[in-house]
C-alpha positions in Angstrom: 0.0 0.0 0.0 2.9 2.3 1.0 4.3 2.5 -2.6 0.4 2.8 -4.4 0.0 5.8 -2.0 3.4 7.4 -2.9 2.0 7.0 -6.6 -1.5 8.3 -6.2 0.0 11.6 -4.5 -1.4 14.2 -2.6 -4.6 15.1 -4.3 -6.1 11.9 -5.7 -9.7 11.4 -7.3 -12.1 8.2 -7.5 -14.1 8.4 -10.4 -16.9 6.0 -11.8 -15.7 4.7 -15.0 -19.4 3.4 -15.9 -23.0 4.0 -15.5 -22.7 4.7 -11.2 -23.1 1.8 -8.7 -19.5 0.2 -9.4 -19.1 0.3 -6.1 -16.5 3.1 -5.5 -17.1 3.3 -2.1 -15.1 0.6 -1.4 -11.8 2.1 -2.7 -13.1 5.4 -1.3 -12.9 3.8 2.3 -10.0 1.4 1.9 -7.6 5.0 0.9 -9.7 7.4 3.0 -7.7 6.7 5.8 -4.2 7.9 4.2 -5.9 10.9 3.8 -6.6 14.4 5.5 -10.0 15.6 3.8 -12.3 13.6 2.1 -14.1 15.9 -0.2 -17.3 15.1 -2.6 -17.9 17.9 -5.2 -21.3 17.1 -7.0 -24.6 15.4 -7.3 -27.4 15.0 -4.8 -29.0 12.2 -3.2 -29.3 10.4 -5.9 -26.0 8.8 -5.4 -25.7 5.5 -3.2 -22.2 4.3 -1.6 -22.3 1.1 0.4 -19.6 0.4 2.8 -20.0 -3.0 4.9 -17.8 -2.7 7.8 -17.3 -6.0 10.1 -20.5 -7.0 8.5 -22.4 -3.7 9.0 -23.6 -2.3 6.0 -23.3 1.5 5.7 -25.3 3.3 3.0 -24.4 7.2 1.9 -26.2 9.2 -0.4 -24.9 12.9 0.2 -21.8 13.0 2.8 -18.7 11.7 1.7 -18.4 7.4 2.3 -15.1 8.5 3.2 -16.3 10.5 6.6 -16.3 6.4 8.6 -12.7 7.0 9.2 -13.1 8.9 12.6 -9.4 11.5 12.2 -10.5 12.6 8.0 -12.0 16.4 7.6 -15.2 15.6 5.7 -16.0 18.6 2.6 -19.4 18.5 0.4 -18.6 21.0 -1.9 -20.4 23.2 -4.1 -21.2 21.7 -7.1 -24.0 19.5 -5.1 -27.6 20.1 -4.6 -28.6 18.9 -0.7 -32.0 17.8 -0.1 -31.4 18.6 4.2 -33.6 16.0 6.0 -31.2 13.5 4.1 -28.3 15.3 5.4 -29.6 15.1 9.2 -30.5 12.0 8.8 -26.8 10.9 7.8 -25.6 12.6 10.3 -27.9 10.8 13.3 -27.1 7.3 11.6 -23.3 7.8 11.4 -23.9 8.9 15.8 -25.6 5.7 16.2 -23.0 4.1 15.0 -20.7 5.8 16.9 -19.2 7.9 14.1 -19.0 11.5 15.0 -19.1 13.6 12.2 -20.2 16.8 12.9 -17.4 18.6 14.6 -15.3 17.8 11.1 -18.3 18.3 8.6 -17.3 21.5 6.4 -20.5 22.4 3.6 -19.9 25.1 1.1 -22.0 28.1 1.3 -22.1 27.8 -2.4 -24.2 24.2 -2.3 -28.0 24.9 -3.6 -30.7 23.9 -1.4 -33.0 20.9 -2.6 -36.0 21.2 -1.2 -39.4 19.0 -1.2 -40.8 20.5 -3.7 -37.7 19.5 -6.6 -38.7 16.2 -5.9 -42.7 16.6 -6.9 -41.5 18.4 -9.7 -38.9 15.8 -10.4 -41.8 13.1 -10.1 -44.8 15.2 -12.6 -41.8 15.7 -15.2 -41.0 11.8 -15.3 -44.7 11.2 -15.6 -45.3 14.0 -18.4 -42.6 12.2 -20.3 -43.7 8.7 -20.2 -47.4 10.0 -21.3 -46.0 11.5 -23.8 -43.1 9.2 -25.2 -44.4 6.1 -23.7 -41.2 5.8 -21.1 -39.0 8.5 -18.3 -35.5 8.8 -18.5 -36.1 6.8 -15.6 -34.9 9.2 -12.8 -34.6 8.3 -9.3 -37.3 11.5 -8.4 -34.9 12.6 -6.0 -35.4 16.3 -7.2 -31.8 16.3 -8.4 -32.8 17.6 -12.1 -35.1 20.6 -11.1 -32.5 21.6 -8.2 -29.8 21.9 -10.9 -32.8 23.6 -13.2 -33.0 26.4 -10.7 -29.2 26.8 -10.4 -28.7 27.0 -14.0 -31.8 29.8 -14.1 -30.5 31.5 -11.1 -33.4 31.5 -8.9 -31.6 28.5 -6.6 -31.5 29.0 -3.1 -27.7 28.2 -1.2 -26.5 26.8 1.8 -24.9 30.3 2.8 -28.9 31.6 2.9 -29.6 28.9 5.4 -29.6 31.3 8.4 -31.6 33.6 6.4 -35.5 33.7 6.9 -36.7 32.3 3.3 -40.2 33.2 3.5 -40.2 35.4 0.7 -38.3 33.5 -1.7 -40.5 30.5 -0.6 -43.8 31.8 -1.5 -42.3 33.6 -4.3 -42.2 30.1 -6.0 -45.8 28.6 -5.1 -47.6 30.1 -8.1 -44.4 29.7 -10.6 -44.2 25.8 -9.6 -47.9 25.2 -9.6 -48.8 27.0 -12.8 -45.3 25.5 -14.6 -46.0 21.6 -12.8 -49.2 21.6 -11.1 -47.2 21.3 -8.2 -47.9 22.8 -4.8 -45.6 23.7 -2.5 -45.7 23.3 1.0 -43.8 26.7 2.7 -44.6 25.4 6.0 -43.3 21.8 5.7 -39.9 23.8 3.6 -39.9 26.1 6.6 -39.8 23.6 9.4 -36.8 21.6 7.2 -35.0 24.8 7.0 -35.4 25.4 11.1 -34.3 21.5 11.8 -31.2 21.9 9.4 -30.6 25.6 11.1 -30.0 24.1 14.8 -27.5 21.8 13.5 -25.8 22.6 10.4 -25.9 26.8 10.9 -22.0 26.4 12.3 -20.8 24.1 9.4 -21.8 26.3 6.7 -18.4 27.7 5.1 -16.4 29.3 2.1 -15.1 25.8 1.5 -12.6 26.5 -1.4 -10.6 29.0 1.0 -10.8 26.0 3.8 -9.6 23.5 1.3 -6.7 25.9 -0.5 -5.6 26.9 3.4 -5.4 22.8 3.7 -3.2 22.2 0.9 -1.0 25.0 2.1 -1.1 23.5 5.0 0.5 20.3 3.8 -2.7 18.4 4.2 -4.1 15.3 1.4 -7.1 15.0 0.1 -9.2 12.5 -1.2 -12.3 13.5 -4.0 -14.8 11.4 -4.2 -16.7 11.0 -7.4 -20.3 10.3 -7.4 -22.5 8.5 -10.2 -20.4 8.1 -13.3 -18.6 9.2 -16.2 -21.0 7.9 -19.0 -23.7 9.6 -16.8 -22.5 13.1 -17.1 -24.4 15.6 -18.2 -22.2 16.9 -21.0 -20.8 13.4 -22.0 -22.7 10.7 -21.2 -25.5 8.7 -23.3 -27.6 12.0 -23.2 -30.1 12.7 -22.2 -30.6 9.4 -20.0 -28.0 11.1 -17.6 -27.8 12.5 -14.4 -27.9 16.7 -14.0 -24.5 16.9 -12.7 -21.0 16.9 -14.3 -19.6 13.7 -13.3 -16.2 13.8 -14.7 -12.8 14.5 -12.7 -13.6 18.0 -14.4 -17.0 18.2 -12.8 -14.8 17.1 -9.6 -12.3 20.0 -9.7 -14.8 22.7 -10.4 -17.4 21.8 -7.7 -14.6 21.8 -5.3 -12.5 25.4 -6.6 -9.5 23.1 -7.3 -7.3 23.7 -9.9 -6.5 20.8 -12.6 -2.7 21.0 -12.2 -3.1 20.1 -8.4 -4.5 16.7 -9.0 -1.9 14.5 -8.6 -4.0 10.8 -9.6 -7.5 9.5 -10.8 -8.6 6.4 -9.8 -11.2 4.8 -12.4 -13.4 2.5 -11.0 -15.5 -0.3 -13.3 -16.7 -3.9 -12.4 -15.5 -6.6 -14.1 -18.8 -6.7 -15.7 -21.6 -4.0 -16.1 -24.4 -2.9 -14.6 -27.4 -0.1 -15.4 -30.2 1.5 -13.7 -33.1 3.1 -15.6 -33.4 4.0 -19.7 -30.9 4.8 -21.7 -28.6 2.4 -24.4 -27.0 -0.5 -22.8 -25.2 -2.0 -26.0 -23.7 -5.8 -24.1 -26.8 -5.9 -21.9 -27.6 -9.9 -21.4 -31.4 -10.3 -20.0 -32.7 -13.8 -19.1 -31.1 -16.4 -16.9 -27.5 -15.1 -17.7 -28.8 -11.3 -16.5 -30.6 -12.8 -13.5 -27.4 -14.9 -12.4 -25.2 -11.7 -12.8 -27.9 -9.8 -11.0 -28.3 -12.0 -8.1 -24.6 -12.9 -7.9 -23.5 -9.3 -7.4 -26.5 -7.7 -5.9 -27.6 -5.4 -8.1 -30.0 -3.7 -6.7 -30.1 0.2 -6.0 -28.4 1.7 -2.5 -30.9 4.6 -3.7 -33.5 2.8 -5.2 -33.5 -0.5 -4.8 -34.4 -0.6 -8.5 -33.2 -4.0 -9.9 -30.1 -3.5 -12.2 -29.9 -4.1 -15.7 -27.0 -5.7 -16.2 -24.3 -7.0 -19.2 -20.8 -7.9 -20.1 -17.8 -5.9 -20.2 -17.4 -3.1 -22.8 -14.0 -2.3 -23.3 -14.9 1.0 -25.5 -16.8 2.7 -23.2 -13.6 2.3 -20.6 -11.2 3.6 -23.0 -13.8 6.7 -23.7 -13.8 6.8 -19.9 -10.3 7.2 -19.3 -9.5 9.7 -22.0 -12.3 12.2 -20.9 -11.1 11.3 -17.4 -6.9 10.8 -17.7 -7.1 8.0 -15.2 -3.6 6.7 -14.1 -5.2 3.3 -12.1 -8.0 1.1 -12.4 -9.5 0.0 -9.7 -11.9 -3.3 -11.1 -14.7 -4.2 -8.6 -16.9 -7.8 -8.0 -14.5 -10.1 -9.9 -16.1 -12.7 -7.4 -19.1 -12.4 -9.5 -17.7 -13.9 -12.6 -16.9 -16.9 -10.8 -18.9 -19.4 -12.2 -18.9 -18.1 -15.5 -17.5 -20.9 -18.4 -16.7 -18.4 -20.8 -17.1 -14.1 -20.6 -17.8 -12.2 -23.4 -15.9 -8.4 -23.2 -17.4 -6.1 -25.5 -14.3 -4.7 -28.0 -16.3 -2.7 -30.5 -18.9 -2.6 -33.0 -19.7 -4.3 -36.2 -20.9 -2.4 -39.2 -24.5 -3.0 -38.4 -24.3 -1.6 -35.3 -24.0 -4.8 -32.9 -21.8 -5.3 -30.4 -18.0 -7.4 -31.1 -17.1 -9.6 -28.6 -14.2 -11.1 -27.4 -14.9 -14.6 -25.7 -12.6 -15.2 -22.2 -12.0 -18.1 -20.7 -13.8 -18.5 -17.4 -12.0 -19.6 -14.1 -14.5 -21.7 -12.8 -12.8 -20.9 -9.1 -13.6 -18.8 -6.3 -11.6 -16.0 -6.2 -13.8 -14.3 -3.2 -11.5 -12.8 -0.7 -8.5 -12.5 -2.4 -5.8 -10.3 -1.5 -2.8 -11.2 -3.6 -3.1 -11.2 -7.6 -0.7 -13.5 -7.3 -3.5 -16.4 -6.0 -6.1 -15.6 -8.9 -6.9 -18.4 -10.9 -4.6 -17.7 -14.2 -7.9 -17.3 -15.8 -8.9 -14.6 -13.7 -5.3 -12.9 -13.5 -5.2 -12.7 -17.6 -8.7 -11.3 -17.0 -7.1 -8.5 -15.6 -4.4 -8.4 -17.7 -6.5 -8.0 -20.7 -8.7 -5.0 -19.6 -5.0 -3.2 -19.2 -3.8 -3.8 -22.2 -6.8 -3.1 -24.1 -7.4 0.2 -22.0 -3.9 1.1 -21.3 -4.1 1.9 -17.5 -3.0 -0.5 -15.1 -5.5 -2.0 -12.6 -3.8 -1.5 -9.3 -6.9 -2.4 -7.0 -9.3 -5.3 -7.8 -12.2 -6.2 -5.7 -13.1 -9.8 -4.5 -16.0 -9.3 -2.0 -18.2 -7.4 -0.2 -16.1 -6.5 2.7 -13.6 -3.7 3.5 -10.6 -5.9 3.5 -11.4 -8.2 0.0 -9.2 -5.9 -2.0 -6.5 -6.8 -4.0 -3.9 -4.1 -4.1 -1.3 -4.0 -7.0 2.1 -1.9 -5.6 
């Protein structure tokens, strides 16, 4: 681990590589303690990072996985959109569990607001689109889309108003919404979330790019933590079934105020398969008995959700596009485990003329590689696996995943 750290550097991202739910938090968690700050930069609640920890499963959706590691200065930056019950509600779970995370919780006072009435809005738009076109873009109705709809038209309401009374602005909206969405919106239940989130989050509201460049002065690391994925970003992902965020290591930087040149390594993370949630074009998909195996096998079912996962075979394209939009210098491959019992797996290398997917068939291992912490005891199959996705992609895979828990991590100095 000592010489992996010494190459990721001081300033290191973790990046989704796919279509989210790769299961980043993993990687997040294993580094997070080598680090100072752990700092996520965009997206909403619409995220989902599952951590199991001696067997206790830990679920995030808006702090930072990374904040379980007790000594780590925890940033939400301002490139997200923070629906506040969720953020309390974080906060009281991580207490139970004897985490304390307040006293080290820094929000920027440049993070818009999300309030109840995003996610009624978020909810008539889905519907309005499937009457119309027969099927959503199949959002999680989180509210994330017409939070960012309100930034972008510069009506959004931020963090740094929190100790403001928002009466006005409130009621200024109730017409707007209900003539645009026939949506109504409830001032008093917004007002009551706005007092709860007041009493406890009034003193962690901050100008977080001034605490995080007096940190890197400072000599202090810091660990970004990417949320949904690269082929779900706004810009360049398989528009428009994406999310409303930037997602890239760009979209990192620039919801945190950090410059490019002080990243020092990007971590992109992929499984050793693929998975999908909602509409959108899924080109080695695999439905049937093969799709319900994978799906079972791995899990795949929504932290956010609990939406069952579409799910497919490798497709070694979309991780080259990937790491050129993101400049990743590691891979870190999750769930090999799940491949398993697979005879032979098909990795997606391009596309034929008409359209269709070209695969490569691999040789399965037929061996249980759960739990694995040296590449070295892979099956061969497994470790040319491996092999393959790095020379195809041209970034090495220095982490690989073999399990669920914290320690089933392979880790390639």
């Amino acid at each position: 681990m000592e010489k992996l750290l010494k190459t990721l550097g001081p300033v290191c991202a973790i990046i989704g590589a796919q279509w989210g739910d790769e299961g980043k938090g993993k990687a997040i968690d294993m580094l997070a303690e080598h680090y100072d700050v752990i700092a996520r930069a965009a997206g909403g609640a619409n995220a989902g990072h599952t951590i199991v920890v001696k067997g206790k499963k830990h679920v995030f959706h808006l702090l930072p996985s990374g904040a379980l590691h007790p000594n780590t200065t925890v940033i939400v930056g301002s490139g997200m959109v923070l629906h506040l019950p969720t953020v309390l509600e974080e906060i009281r779970t991580l207490e139970e569990a004897g985490i304390d995370v307040l006293p080290r919780l820094f929000i920027s006072e440049e993070a818009h607001i999300l309030f109840e009435f995003h996610k009624d809005i978020d909810a008539a738009m889905e519907e309005l689109r499937a009457a119309r076109s027969g099927k959503g873009i199949g959002t999680t109705r989180r509210g994330i889309g017409p939070a960012y709809m309100d930034k972008a038209a510069r009506r959004g309401i931020r963090m740094g108003s929190l100790k403001d009374d928002l009466t006005k602005e409130l009621e200024a909206r109730v017409e707007q919404v209900k003539h645009a969405y026939g949506v109504t919106v409830d001032v008093a239940l917004e007002q009551k979330h706005l007092a709860e989130a007041r009493k406890v989050l009034a003193g962690r509201v901050t100008n977080t790019v001034a605490l995080l460049h007096r940190l890197l002065k400072e000599g202090k690391t810091i660990l970004i933590e990417g949320a949904q994925a690269t082929l779900l970003d706004i810009d360049h992902g398989t528009y428009p079934y994406v999310t409303s965020s930037s997602t890239t290591v760009a979209g990192a930087l620039q919801g945190l105020g950090l410059p490019p040149r002080r990243l020092t390594s990007c971590i992109g993370v992929a499984k050793a398969y693929c998975t999908r949630v909602g509409e959108g074009e899924f080109l080695t998909e695999v439905t049937g008995e093969t799709g319900d195996r994978l799906r079972e096998r791995g899990g795949e079912y929504g932290a956010t959700t609990g939406r069952p996962r579409r799910c497919g075979w490798l497709h070694l394209p979309d991780l080259r596009f990937s790491a050129d939009i993101n400049g990743y210098t590691q891979w870190n491959i999750t769930k090999l485990d799940v491949l398993d019992e697979e005879e032979t797996i098909p990795v997606g290398v391009g596309v034929n003329a008409d359209g269709s997917v070209k695969f490569e068939n691999l040789p399965g291992w037929k061996a249980s590689t759960q739990g694995v912490t040296s590449f070295g005891k892979l099956p061969k199959n497994a470790q040319g696996y491996l092999t393959f996705i790095e020379k195809q992609t041209g970034v090495p895979v220095a982490l690989t995943g073999t399990g669920q828990g914290r320690e089933a991590m392979i880790v390639r100095e």
